[in-house]
N, C-alpha and C positions, 0 to 999 in steps of 0.2 A: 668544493663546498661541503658534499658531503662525506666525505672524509674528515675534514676541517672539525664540522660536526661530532662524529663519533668519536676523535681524538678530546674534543671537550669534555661530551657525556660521560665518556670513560673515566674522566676527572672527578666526578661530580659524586655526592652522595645521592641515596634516594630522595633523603629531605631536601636536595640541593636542586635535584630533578624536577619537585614540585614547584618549586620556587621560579623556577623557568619558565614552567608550564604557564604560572600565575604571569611573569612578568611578562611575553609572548601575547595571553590575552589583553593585557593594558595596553599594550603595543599595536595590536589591531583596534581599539577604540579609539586608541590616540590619532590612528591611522583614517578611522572613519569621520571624525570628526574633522579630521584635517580637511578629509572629501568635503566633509560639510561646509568647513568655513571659507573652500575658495567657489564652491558652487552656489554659497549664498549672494557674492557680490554681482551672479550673474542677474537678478531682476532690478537689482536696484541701478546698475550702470543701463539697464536697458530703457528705464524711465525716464529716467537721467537723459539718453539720450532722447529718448522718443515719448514725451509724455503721452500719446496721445496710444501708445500700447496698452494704458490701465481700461482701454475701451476694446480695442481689438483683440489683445492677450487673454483667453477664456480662464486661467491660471489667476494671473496678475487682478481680473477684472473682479473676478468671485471675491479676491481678498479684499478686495476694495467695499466691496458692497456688506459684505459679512462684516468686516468692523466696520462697519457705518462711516466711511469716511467722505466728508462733502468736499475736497481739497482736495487736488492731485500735488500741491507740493509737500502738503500735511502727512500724506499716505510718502510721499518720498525721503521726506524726515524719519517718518516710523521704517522702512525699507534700510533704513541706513543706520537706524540705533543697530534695528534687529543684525545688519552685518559685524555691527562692533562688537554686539553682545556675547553673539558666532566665534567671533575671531579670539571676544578674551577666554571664552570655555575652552576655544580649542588648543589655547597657547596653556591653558589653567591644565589641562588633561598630557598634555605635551612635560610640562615643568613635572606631574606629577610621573610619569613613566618614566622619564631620564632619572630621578631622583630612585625612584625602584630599579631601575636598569643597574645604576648604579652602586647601590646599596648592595645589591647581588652579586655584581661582580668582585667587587670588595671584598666582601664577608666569603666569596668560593678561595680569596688567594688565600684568607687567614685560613681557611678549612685545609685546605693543598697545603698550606706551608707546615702547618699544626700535622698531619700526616704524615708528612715525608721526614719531620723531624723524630716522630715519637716512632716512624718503620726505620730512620736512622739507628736508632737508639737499642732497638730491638735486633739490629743484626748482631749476629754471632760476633764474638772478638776477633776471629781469622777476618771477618773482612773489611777491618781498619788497618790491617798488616797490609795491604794493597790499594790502598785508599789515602790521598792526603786529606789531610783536613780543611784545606782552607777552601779545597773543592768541594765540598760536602756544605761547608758553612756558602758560600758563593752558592750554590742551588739553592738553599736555605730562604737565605736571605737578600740576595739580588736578581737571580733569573726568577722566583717566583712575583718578586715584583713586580720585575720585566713582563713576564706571563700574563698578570693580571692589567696594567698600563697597556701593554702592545698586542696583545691577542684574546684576554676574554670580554675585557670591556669594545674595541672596539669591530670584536667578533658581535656582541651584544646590540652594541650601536649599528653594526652592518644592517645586521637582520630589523631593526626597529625601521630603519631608513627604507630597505628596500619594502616593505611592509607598505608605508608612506609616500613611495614610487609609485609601485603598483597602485596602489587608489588614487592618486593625481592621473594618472595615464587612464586610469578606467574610466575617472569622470571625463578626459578629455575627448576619450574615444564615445562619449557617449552625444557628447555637441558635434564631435566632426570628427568619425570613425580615419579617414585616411590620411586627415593632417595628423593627428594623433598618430596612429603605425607609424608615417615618415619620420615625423619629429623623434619619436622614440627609437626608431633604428637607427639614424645616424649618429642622437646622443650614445646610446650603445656601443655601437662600432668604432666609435671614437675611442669610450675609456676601454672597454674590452681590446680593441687591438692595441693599443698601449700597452695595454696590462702584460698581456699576453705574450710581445716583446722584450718586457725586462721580469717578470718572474725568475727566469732560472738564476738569472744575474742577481736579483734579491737574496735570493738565497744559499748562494754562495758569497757571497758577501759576509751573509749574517750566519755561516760555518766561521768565517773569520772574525766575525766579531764574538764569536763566542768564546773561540780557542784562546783571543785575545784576552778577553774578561778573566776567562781561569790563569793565564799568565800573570795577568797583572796579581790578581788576589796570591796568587802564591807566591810573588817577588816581595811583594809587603809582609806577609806572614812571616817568610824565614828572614827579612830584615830586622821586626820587629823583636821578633822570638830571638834570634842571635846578635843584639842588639852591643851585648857588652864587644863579642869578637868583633863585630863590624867594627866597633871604636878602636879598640885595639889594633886592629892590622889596617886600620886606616881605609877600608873599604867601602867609606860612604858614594863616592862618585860611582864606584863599580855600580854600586844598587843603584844607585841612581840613574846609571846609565840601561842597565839592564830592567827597569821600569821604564824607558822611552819609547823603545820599539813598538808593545803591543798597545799601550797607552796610545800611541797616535793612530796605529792600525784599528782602536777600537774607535776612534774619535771620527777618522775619515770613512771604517765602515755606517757608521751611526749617520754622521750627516751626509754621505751620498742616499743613505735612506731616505730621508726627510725630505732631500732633493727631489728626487723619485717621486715621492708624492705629492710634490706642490707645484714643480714645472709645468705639468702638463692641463693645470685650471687654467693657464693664461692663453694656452691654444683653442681650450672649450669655451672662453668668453667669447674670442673671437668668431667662433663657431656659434653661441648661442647670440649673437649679435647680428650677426647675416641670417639668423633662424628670423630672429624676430623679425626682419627687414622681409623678410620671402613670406612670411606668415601673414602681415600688413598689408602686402601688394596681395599675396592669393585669396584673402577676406575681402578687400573692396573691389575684386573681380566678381569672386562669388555671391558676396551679399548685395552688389549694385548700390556702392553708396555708404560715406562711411559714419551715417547712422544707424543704419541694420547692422554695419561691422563692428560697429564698437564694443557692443557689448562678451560677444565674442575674442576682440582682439584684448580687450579689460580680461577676461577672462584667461588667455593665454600667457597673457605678461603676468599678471598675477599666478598665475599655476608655474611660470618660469622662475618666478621669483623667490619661490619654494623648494622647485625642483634642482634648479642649478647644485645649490650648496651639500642639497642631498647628494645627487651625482656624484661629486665632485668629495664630498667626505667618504662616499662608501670607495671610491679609488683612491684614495689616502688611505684606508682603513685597509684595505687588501694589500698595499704596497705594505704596511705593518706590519702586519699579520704572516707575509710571506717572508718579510725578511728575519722577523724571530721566531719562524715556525721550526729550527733549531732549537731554541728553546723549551720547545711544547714536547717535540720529540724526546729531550735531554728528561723533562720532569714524566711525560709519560712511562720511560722507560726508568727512569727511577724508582718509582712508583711499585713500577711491574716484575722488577728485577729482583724482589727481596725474597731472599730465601727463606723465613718464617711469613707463612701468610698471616692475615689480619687476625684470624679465629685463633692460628699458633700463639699469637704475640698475646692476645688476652687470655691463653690459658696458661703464659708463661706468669704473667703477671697477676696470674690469681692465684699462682701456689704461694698462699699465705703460709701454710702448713710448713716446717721444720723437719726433714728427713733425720729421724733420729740415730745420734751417733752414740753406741754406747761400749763396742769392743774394738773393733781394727779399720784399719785403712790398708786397702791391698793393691798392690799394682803386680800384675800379671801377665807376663809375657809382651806388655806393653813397642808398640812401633811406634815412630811419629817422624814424617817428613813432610816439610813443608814446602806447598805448591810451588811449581818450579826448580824445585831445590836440587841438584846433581846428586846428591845421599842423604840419608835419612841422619837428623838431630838424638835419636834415640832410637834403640834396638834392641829385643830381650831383657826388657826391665823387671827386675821380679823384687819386688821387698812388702814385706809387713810393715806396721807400726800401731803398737798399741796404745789407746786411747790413755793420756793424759801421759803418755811419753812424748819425750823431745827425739827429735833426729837433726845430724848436722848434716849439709850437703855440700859437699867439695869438689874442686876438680877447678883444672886452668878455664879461662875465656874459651867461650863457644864449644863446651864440652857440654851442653844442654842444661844446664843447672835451670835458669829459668823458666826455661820450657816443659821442665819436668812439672816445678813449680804450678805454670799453670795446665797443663793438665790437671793436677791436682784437684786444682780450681774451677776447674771447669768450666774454663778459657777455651779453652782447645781439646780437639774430638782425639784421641788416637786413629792411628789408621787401622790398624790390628790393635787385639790384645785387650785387656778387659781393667778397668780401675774399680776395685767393689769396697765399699763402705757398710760392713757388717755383713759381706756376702751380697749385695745388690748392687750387680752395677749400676753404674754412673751413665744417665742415659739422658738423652735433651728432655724427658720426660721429669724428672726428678735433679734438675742442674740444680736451677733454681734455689728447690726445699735444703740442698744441699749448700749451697753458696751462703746460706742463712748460718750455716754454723760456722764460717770462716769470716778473719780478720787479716788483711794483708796488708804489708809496708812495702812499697815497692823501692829500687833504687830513686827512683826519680820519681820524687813527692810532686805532687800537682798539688796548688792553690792557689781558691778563690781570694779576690779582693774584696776583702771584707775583714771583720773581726778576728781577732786568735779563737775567740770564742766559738763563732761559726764553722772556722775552720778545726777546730777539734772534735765541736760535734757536725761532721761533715754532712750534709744534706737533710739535717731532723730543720726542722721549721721554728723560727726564732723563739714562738713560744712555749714548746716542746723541749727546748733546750735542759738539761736538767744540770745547774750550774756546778752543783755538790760532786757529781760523779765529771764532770770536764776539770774541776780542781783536780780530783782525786787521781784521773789516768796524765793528766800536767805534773802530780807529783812525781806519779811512776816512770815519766819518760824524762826526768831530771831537767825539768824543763817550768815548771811554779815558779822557784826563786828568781829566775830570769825575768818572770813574767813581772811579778808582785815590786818589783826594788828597780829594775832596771827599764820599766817602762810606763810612761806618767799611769795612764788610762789603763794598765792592767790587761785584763781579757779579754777590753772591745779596742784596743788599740786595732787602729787597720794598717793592714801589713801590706800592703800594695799588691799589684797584680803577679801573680804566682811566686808569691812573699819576696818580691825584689829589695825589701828593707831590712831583710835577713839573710844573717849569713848561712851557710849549707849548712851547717851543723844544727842551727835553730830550725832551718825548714823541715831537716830530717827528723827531730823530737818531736815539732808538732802531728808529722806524718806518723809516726812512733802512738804519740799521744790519741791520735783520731783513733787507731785499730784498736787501744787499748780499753778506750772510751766505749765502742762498741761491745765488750765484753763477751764474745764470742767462745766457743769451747776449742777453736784452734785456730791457732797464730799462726801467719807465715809470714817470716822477715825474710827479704830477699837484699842483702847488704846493707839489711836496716840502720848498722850502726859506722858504718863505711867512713862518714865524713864526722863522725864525731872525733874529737881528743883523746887521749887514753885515759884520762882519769873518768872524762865524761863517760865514755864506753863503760868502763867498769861500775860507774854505778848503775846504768842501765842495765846491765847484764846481770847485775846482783839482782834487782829488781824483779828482771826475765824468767829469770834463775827460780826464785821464789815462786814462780805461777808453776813451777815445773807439775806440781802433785794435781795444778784446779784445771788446766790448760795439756792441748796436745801438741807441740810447739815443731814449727818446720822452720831450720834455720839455714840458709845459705854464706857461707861467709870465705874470705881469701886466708883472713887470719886464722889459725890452727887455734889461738889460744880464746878465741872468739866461741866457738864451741868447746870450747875445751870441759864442759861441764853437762851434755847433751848426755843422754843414754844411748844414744847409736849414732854411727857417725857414716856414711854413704860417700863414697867414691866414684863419681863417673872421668874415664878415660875419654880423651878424646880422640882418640886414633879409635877404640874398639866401639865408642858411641853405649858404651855398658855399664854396666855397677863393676867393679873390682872388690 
């Protein structure tokens, strides 16, 4: 439990802390009142039974004579609103704490999920090179779900209920200290050794049901995403078969859970049914007579009637809790894992400031291999380039071209060796300010489904948009005339999800079109113009060509003639891993 605990709080902000704090107190009044409302029926059943205690009962008789009441049925009417009155505050106080219970547990998933997405976003580029995506999106967006449904809400509801145990057992031990202890040890013992029998079983279980979850989310993703080849080579049933395994393993872990929890009330009824029967015979031995019991036995059945569901939800709520405590661990450690801490991430994103570039770009004795990798991707890189020159970059597949690239970018750390931008290295310190002067086309354009619009000016905000300069760079990436004549609605036409309604060639100008749009003082095209046509290509490149004197232009290409107009032209081998 306490463990359980600090795996929460650790979750939590301080404002989320106080919020607990708050809701914990509502939870002990809701608690107290509950005491109230099943220890109020204790005078009114005993009148009830026994009129004639409004005389003998020193309590019951004061109240009588203090409101002036001349009637003993009068005063049993008023004894019975007052238990209604009791029971609707107590249900009124009850409604209002689940309602905050709940409101907090809720609003902690959106906080956790709002976190883990924006310390996603903040990690370095090396560690989506090891990471799939649809795992990331699946923590995201269903385990933290999961987390808030199956462990903090009914972590929340544990602790509300046991709260509400505890003051039923207190008032009962307060009428009859040793039926109380017995009653409460053997309901105890009951769901505790249960419990305590299939725990470990829970949670292995819910290791399978997790491993399961991220299968499934990944057999969907790459069905989706390779959506044309699956039709092509005819491979729907493949997917379709390889989404049945963990699909059922996640389906029978899940509902052996749920099992788990609800089998074992049907043993506790029958337990709490021979309770009540022992409780009856041991009251009309001890009270002699079952109008001295009654009030008592009114009292026990009533406090049972309360306590069962309690019982019986907090052992529901722990079979939960343990079997997606996989879960908890998965988002704690997520959480914890990120290699820029919290105070990093908002100092990265405060460098509003621009590292100013005004002479060279240097790379200097530069290394880079990547984790895992048997040899390094690059070794003894050495080149200049001066500001508002172009450089071409050459060389077969997997001779490092890209990775050169984003080094540059400041993507990726060197292992050794220094990249300096006016003489200042390139440091996590200054990535950022520096990223700010870069525009990159990559091979494989991403895009959003939405507008041409949107998508050229890529994540500026609808009304930020500045329509004049997204014509202008649509001119330059020979990509306007397409737009204007060949499609009804122009620039807000929507281009489907990662522009599936275009061919490569169009996705690629728009990606063209977006860096250009940004206006940055150096371009890097990495096979930007790859899937174009040749006449297409060459007006783009005349285009390119033309930024040569405003822009400092990094190009990678296969075609010779593609650069054929750079002012330096860079060679890497892929045997020596070097510049030639």
């Amino acid at each position: 439990m306490m463990k359980l605990l600090k795996q929460i709080n650790s979750l939590l902000t301080e404002s989320e802390r106080k919020q607990a704090f708050f809701v914990l107190c509502l939870t002990i009044l809701m608690a107290l009142f509950e005491m109230i409302g099943i220890a109020s029926i204790l005078p009114f059943m005993a009148v009830l039974a026994s009129p004639q205690m409004v005389e003998t009962n020193q309590y019951l008789n004061w109240g009588y004579e203090f409101l002036g009441f001349e009637s003993t049925n009068r005063y049993l009417f008023f004894l019975g609103v007052i238990v209604l009155l009791v029971l609707v505050l107590s249900n009124s106080v009850k409604a209002v704490a689940r309602w905050k219970t709940l409101n907090f547990s809720i609003t902690a998933g959106h906080s956790i999920s709002s976190r883990l997405f924006r310390q996603y976003l903040y990690q370095p580029y090396a560690f989506y090179l090891h990471k799939n995506s649809s795992h990331l999106a699946k923590s995201i967006l269903s385990e933290i779900s999961g987390l808030v449904s199956n462990v903090i809400i009914p972590f929340s509801d544990t602790i509300a209920r046991l709260v509400v145990i505890s003051a039923i057992l207190l008032l009962l031990m307060i009428a009859d200290p040793l039926l109380a202890v017995s009653s409460g040890c053997v309901l105890g013992i009951a769901f505790g050794g249960t419990y305590f029998f299939i725990r470990k079983w829970l949670h292995d279980i819910g290791q399978e049901r997790l491993a399961a979850q991220s299968q499934r989310y990944q057999i969907v993703n790459e069905a989706f995403l390779g959506i044309k080849n699956v039709k092509l080579t005819g491979n729907e049933e493949t997917y379709a078969e390889l989404y049945k395994k963990p699909s059922e393993i996640y389906s029978k872990t899940t509902a052996a859970s749920g099992v788990a929890g609800e089998v074992p009330r049907y043993a506790m009824e029958v337990i709490a049914f021979g309770g009540i029967l022992f409780i009856i015979l041991y009251l009309l031995l001890q009270k002699e007579g079952l109008n001295n019991a009654l009030p008592l036995m009114t009292l026990y059945a009533f406090a049972g009637y309360r306590l069962m569901p309690s019982m019986q939800a907090v052992f529901q709520n722990y079979t939960r809790i343990r079997f997606n405590s996989s879960v908890l661990d998965l988002i704690q450690e997520e959480l914890e894992m990120s290699a820029l801490e919290e105070g990093k991430s908002l100092d990265i994103k405060g460098q509003k400031h621009v590292l100013m570039f005004k002479d060279e770009i240097e790379f200097k004795n530069v290394y880079f291999q990547y984790e895992q990798a048997s040899k390094p991707v690059l070794q003894d890189i050495n080149f200049s380039l001066l500001k508002n020159k172009s450089l071409g970059i050459v060389g077969k597949t997997g001779s490092g071209k890209t990775t050169m690239v984003d080094l540059l970018l400041g993507l990726l750390t060197p292992v050794s060796g220094d990249i300096l931008i006016d003489g200042i290295p390139l440091t996590e310190n200054n990535r950022r300010a520096w990223q700010k002067n870069c525009a990159y086309v990559t091979q494989h354009i991403y895009l959003c489904d939405d507008t041409i619009r949107a998508n050229i000016a890529f994540g500026v905000a609808e009304k930020d948009i500045d329509k004049e300069k997204v014509q202008q760079a649509a001119k330059m990436a020979a990509l306007h005339e397409f737009i204007e004549h060949e499609l009804e609605k122009g620039y807000d036409t929507m281009i489907g999800e990662n522009g599936l309604r275009l061919s490569g060639g169009q996705r690629q100008r728009i990606g063209l079109a977006r860096a250009l749009y940004l206006d940055r003082p150096v371009l890097v095209l990495d096979e930007a113009t790859s899937a174009l046509d040749h006449e297409t290509e060459k007006e783009v490149m005349t285009a390119i060509n033309n930024l040569g004197s405003q822009k400092t232009i990094i190009m990678i290409a296969h075609r010779l003639e593609t650069i054929s107009k750079v002012d330096n032209v860079l060679k890497l081998s892929e045997k020596k891993r070097h510049i030639e």
